[in-house]
LONUTI-516574 format. One record per residue (C-alpha): y, x, z; residue in three letters. Coordinates in Angstrom, 2 decimals. Layout:
<atoms>
      yy      xx      zz vexvex
       Y       X       Z    Ala
...
</atoms>
This chain:
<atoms>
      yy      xx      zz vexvex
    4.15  -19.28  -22.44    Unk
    4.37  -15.68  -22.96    Unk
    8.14  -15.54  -21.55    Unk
    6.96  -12.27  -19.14    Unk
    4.88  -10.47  -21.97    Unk
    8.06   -8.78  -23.67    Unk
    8.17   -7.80  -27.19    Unk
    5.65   -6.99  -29.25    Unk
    7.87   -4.50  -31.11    Unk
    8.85   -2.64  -27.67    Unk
    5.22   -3.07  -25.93    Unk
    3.51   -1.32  -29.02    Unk
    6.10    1.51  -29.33    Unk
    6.03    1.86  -25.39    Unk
    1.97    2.39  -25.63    Unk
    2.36    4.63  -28.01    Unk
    5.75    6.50  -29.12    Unk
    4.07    8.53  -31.73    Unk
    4.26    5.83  -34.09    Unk
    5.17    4.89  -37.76    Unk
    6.99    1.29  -38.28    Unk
    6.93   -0.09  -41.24    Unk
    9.16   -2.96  -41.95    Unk
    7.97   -3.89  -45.29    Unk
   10.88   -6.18  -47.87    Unk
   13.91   -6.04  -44.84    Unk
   16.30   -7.66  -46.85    Unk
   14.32  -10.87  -46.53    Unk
   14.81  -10.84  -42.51    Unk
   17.85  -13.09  -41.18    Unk
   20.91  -10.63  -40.63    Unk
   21.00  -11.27  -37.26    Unk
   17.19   -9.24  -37.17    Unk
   18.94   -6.49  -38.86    Unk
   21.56   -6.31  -35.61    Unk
   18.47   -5.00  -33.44    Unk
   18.13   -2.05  -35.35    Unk
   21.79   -0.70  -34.79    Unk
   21.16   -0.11  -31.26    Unk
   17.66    1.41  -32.63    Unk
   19.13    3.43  -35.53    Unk
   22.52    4.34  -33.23    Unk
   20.96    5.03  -29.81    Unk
   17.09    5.39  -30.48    Unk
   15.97    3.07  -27.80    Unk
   15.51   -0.62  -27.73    Unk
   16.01   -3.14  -24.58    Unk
   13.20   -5.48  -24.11    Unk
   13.79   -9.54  -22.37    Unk
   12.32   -8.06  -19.40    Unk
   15.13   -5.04  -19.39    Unk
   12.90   -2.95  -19.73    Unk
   14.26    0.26  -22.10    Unk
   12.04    1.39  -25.03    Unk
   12.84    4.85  -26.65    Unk
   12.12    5.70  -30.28    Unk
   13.15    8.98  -30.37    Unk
    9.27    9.51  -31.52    Unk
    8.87    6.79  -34.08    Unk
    9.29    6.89  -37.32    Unk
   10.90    3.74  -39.13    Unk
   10.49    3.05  -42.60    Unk
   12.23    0.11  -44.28    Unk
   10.67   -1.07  -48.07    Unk
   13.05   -3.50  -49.82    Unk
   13.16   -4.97  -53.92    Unk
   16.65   -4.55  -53.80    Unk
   18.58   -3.82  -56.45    Unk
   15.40   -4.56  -59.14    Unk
   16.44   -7.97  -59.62    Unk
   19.91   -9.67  -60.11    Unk
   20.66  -13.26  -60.53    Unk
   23.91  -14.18  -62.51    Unk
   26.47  -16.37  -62.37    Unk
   24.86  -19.37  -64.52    Unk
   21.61  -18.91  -61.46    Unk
   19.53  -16.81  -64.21    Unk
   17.14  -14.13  -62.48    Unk
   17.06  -11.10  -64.64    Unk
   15.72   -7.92  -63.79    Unk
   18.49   -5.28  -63.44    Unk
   16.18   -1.86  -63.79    Unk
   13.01   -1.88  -66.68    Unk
   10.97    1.33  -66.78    Unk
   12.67    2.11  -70.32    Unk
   15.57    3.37  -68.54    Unk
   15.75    7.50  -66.96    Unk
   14.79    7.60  -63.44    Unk
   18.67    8.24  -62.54    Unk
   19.55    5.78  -64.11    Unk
   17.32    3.83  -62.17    Unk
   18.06    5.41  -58.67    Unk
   21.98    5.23  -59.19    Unk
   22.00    1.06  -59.97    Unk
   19.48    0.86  -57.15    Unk
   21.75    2.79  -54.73    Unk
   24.92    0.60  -55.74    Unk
   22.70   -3.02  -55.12    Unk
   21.64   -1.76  -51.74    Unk
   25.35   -1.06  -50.92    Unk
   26.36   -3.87  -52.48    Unk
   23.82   -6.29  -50.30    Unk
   25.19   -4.56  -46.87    Unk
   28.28   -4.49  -47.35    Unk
   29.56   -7.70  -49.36    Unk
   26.29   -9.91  -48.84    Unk
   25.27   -9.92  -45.41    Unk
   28.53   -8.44  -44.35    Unk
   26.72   -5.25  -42.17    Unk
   27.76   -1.86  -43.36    Unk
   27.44   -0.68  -40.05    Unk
   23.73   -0.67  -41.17    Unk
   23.82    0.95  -44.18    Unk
   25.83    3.55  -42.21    Unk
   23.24    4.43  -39.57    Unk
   20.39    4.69  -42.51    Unk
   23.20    7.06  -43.94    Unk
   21.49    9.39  -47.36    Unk
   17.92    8.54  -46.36    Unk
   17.86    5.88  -49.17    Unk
   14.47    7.10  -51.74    Unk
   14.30    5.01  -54.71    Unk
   10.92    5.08  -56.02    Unk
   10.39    5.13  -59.86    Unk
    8.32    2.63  -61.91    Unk
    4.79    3.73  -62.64    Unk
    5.04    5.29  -65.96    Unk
    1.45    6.26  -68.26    Unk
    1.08    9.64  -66.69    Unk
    1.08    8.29  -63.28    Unk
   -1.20    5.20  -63.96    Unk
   -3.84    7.30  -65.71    Unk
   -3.90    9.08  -62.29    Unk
   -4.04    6.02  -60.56    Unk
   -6.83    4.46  -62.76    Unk
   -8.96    7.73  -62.59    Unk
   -9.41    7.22  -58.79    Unk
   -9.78    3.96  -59.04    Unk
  -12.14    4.04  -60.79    Unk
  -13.97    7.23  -58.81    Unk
  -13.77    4.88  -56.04    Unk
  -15.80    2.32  -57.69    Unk
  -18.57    4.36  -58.91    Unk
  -18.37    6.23  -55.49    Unk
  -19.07    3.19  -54.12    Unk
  -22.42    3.01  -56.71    Unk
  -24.03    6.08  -55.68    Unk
  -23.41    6.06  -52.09    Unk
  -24.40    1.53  -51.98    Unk
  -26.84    1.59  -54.61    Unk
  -27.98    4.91  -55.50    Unk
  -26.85    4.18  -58.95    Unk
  -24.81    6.39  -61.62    Unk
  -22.77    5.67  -64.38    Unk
  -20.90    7.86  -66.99    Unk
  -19.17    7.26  -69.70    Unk
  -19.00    7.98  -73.41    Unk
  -14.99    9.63  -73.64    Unk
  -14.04    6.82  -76.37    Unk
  -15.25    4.19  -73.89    Unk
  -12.75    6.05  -70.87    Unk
   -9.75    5.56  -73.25    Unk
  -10.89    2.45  -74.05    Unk
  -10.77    0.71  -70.38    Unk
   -7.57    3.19  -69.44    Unk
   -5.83    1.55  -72.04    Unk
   -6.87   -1.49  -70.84    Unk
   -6.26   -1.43  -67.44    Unk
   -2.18    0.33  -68.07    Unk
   -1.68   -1.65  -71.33    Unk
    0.98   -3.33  -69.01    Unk
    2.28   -2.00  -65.59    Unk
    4.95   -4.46  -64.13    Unk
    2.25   -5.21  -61.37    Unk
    2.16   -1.41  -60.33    Unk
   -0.98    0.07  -58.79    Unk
   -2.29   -3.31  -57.57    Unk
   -2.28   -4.65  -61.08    Unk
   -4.69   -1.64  -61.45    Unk
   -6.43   -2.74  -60.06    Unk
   -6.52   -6.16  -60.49    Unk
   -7.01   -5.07  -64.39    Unk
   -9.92   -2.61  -63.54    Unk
  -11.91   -5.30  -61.84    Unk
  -11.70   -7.83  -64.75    Unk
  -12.39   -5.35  -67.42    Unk
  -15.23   -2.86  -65.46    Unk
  -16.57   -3.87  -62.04    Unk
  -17.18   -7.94  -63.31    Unk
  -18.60   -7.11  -66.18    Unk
  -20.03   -3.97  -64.77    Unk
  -22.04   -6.22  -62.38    Unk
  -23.20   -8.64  -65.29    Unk
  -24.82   -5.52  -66.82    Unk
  -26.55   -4.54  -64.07    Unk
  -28.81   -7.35  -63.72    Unk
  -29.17   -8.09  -67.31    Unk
  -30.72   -4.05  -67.62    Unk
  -32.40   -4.48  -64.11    Unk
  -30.35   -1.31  -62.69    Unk
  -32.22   -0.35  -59.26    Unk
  -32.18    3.21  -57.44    Unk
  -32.29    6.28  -58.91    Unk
  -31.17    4.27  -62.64    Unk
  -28.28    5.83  -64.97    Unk
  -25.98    3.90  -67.22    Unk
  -24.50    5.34  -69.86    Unk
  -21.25    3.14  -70.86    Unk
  -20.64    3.96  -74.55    Unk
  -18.45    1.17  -75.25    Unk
  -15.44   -1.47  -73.49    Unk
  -15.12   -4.54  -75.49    Unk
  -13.00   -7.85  -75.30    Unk
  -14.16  -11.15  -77.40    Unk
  -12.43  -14.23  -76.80    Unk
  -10.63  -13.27  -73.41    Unk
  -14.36  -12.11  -72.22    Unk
  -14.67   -8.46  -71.58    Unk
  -18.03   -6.54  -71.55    Unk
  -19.76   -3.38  -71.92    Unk
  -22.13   -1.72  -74.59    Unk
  -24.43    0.80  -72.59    Unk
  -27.78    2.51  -72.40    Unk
  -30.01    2.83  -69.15    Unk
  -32.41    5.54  -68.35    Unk
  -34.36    5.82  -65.16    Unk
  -34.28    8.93  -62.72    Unk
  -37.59    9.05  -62.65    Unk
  -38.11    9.75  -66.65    Unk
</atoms>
């Protein structure tokens, strides 16, 4: 069943050439996967089963991979090879030398490697100025969401903004999702409890003065007024 269908990688690039594949973690696909892409990354076109010739001269390919973040020694220990502590150099160069590493002594394919040639970026950990520019529109999203859903506002007292930033980014190995994750727990949830306990309807503005935490439950201090006043 499906044996006269062809690919789904060369039917969706033949529909539409203009295209941007992503191939998210790579170096978790079987080396012999990895063999497609030389005649991809070499030639720019792709032969279907059905012999049917797909060009990607169009298509932009991305490859994400976690290589080179994590080692695991001799003794079968997992340690992480890169922490945000170090320069972002210092960071791209150890990177740079795992990814070689993996193609050319792991999965034997340095042909690979070859092809992809300098377009290697290594992508820095999220450091505080970055996640306070994550968190801000994060958060903008969320009381976005408010207005426009409810027809609700909500500000904040500037000692209760540091208050749930430093929450949210006290720790960042989860990156941006971890964010998020944080800015749920310690806003939206509680956020939500608040709303019903002050009977929040349209037109209504909270003022959030405070962000507290009191065994492991977070919640808010904050004063309602209604638009109509």
């Amino acid at each position: 069943v499906g044996y006269d269908v062809g690919g789904q990688l060369t039917n969706a690039v033949r529909q539409n050439p203009f295209s941007v594949l992503l191939f998210d973690e790579i170096e978790k696909a079987h080396p012999r996967i990895l063999d497609i892409f030389l005649q991809i990354l070499d030639d720019g076109r792709l032969t279907s089963g059905r012999g049917e010739t797909v060009y990607f001269s169009e298509t932009l390919i991305i490859f994400t991979s976690n290589l080179g973040i994590f080692e695991t020694t001799p003794e079968g220990v997992r340690r992480q090879r890169v922490t945000p502590s170090m320069p972002y150099n210092e960071i791209r160069t150890g990177v740079l030398e795992a990814v070689s590493a993996y193609f050319t002594y792991q999965i034997s394919r340095p042909e690979i490697l070859n092809r992809i040639g300098e377009n290697v970026v290594v992508f820095d950990f999220i450091r505080s100025e970055v996640a306070r520019e994550i968190f801000k529109k994060m958060l903008q999203n969320v009381l976005y969401a408010l207005g426009d859903q409810y027809r609700i506002s909500v500000s904040f007292e500037p000692e209760a903004v540091q208050q749930l930033f430093e929450a949210c980014c006290d720790d960042l190995a989860m990156g941006g999702r971890g964010i998020g994750n944080r800015l749920e727990e310690v806003f939206v949830n509680p956020l939500s409890r608040l709303m019903f306990q002050l009977e929040a309807g349209a037109g209504d503005m909270i003022l959030i003065q405070q962000v507290q935490e009191q065994e492991g439950t977070w919640s808010l201090t904050a004063t309602s007024s209604s638009g109509s006043d």
